[in-house]
One Martini backbone bead per residue (centre of mass of N, CA, C, O) as a GRO file, in nm:
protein
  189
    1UNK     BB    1   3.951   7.690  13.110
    2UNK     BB    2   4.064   7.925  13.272
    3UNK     BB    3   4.005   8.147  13.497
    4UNK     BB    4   3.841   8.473  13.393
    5UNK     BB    5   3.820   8.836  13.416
    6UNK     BB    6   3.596   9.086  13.312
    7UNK     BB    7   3.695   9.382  13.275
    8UNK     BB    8   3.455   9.662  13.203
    9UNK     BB    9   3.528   9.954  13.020
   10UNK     BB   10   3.372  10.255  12.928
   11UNK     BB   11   3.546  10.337  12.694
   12UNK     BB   12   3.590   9.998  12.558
   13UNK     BB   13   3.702   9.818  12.740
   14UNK     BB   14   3.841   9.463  12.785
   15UNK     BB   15   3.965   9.291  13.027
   16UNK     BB   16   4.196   9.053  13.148
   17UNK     BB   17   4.203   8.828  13.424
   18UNK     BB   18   4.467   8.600  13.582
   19UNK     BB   19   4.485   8.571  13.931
   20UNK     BB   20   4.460   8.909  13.890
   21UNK     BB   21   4.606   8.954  13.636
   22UNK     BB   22   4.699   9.071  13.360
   23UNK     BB   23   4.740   8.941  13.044
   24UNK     BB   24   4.844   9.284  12.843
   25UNK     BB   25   4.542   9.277  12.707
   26UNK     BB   26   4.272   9.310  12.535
   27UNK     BB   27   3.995   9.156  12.434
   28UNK     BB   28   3.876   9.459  12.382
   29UNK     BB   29   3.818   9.735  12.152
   30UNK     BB   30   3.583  10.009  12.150
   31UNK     BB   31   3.715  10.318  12.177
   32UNK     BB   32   3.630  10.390  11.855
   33UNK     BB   33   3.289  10.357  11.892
   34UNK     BB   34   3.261  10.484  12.169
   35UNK     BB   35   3.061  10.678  12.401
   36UNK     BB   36   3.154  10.796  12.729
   37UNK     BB   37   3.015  11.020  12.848
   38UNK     BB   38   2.885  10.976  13.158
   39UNK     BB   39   2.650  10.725  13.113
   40UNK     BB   40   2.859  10.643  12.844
   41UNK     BB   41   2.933  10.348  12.684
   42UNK     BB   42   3.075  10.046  12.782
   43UNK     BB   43   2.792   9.812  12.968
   44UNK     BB   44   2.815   9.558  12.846
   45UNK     BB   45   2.827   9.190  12.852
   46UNK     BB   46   2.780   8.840  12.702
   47UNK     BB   47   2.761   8.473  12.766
   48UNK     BB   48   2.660   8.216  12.640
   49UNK     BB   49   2.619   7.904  12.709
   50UNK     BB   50   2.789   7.843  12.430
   51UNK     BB   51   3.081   7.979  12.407
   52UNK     BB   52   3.276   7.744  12.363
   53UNK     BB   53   3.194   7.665  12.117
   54UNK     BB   54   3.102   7.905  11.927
   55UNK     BB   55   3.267   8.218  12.055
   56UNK     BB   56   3.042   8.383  12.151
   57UNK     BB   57   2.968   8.728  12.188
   58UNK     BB   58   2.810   9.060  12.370
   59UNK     BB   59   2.808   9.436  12.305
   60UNK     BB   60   2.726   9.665  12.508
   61UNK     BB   61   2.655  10.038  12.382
   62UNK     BB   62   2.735  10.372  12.302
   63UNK     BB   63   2.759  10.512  12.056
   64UNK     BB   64   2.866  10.828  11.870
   65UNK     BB   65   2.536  10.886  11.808
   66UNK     BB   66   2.385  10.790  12.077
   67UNK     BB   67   2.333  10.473  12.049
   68UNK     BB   68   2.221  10.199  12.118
   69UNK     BB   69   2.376   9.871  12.138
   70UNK     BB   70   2.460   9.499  11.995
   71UNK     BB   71   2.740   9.331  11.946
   72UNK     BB   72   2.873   9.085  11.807
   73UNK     BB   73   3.123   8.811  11.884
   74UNK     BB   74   3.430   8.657  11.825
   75UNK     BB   75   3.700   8.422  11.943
   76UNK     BB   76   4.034   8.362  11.944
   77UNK     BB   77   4.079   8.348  12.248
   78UNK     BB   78   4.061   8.321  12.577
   79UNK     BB   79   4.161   8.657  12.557
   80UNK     BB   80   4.103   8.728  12.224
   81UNK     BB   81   3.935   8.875  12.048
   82UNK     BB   82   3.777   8.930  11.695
   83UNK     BB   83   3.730   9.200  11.543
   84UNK     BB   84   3.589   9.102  11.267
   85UNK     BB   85   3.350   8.983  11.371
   86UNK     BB   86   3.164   9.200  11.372
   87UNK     BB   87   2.791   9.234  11.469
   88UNK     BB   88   2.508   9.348  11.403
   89UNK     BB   89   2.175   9.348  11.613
   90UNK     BB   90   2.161   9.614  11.761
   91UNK     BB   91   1.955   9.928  11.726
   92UNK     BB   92   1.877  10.212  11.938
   93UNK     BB   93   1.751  10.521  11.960
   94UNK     BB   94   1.875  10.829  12.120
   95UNK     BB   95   1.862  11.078  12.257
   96UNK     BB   96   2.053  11.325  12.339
   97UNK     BB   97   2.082  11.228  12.609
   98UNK     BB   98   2.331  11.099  12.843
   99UNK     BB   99   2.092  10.967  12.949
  100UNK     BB  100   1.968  10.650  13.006
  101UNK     BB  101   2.095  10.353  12.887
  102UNK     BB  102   2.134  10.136  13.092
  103UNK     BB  103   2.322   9.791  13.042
  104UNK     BB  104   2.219   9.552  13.119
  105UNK     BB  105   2.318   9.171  13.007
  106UNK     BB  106   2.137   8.854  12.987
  107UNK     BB  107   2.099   8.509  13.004
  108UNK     BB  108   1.874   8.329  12.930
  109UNK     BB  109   1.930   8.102  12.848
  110UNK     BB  110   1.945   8.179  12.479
  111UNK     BB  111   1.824   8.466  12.612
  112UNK     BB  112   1.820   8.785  12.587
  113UNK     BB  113   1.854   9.054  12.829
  114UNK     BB  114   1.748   9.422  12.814
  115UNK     BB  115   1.821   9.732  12.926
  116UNK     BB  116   1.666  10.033  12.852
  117UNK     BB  117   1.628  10.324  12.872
  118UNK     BB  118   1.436  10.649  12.836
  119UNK     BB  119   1.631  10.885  12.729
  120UNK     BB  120   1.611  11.105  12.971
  121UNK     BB  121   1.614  11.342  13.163
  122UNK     BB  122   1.323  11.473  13.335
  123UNK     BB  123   1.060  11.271  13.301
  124UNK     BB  124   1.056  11.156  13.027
  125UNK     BB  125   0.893  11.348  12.811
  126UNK     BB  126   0.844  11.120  12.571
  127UNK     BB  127   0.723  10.871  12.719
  128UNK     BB  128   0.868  10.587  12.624
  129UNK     BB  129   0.790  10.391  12.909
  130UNK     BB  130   0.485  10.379  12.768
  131UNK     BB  131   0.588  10.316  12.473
  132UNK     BB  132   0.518  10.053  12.279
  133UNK     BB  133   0.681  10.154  12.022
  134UNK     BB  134   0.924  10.176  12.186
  135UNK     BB  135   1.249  10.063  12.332
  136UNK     BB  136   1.241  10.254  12.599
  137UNK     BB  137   1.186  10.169  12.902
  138UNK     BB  138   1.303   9.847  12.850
  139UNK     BB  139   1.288   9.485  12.881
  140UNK     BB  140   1.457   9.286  12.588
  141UNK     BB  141   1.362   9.001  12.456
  142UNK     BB  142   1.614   8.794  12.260
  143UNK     BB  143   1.738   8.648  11.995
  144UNK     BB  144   2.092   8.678  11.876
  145UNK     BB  145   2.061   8.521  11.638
  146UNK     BB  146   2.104   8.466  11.356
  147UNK     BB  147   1.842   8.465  11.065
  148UNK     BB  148   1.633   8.477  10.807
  149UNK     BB  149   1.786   8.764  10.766
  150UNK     BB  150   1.803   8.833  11.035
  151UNK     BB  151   1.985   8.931  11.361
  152UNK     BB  152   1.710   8.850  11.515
  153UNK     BB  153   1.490   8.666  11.731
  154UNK     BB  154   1.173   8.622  11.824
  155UNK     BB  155   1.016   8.523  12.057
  156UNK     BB  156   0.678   8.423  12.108
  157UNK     BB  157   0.633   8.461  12.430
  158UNK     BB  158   0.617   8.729  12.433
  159UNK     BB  159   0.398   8.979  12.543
  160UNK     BB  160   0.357   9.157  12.218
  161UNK     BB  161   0.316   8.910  12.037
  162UNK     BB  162   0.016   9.010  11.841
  163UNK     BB  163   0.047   9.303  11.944
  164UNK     BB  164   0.024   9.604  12.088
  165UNK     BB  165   0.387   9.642  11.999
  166UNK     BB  166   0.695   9.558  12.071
  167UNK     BB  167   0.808   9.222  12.030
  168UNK     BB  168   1.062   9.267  12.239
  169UNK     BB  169   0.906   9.330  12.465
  170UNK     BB  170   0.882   9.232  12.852
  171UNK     BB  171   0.923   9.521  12.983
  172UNK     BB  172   0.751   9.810  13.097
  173UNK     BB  173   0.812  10.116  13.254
  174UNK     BB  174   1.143  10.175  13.274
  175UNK     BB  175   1.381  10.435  13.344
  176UNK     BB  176   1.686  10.253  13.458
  177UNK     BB  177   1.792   9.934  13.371
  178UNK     BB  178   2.125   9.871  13.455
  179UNK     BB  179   2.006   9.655  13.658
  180UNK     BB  180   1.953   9.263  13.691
  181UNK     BB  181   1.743   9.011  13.810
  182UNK     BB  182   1.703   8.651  13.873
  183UNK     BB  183   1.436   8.433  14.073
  184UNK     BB  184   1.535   8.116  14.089
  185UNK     BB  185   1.538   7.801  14.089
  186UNK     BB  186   1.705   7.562  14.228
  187UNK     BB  187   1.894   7.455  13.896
  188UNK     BB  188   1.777   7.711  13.701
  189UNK     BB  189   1.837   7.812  13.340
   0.00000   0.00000   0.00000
């Protein structure tokens, strides 16, 4: 593949540039079932290790209903998604509030890690971030891919897999983790 940039736009569209110029296209629009107001939009994109072979790659968005989202999709070519190809993974309800809805999602190796905010509004009213059953105000590690009739699947190595808490959730108590990074050795990943 040649290289080229994928640029999110909150609207719900994501274009592509090769060499600085847009293809004339987008990749993806997801314009009619994104919900942009304010801090909502289309949050991020992401693509696993496998996506040469597989095709596949992940939309996290703030849907119409205002809960937040991540469905796959599969590429019809290097420029443009399958729009059929959609599959939703993962809805998580969201409060009225159009803030803290989190944003970034980041694959290590093949397990996807995505920041949820903690749902709004000024220190967060109904406890969230500190609420181990709810995932809101959280950074959850799942395998975005299906199987076993399920849309995605749980790590076992969680750290609340067999304890009280949502099996979903690597890390919580956090206001609006919109951006994270992982500080590896080098040539791990």
């Amino acid at each position: 593949f040649p290289k080229l940039l994928f640029v999110v736009e909150q609207p719900g569209r994501v274009e592509v540039l090769r060499g600085g110029r847009s293809v004339g296209h987008p990749f993806l629009d997801l314009s009619g079932t994104v919900a942009d107001e304010g801090e909502r939009g289309l949050l991020s994109i992401a693509f696993p290790p496998d996506y040469r072979q597989s095709k596949r790659f992940y939309a996290y968005y703030v849907n119409r209903a205002g809960n937040i989202r991540i469905d796959e999709f599969k590429r019809r070519s290097a420029t443009q998604a399958n729009g059929g190809s959609q599959r939703q993974v993962i809805e998580i309800p969201h409060p009225v509030y159009a803030n803290h809805n989190g944003g970034q999602m980041q694959f290590l190796g093949n397990l996807l890690y995505f920041g949820t905010g903690d749902g709004g509004s000024s220190g967060d009213p109904p406890n969230n971030a500190q609420n181990k059953s709810v995932l809101l105000g959280k950074l959850l590690r799942i395998d975005p891919r299906a199987g076993g009739g399920q849309p995605y699947s749980i790590p076992a190595d969680n750290p609340f897999v067999g304890k009280p808490g949502r099996d979903e959730i690597y890390s919580y108590g956090l206001r609006n983790p919109f951006r994270f990074s992982f500080d590896l050795p080098s040539g791990k990943q």
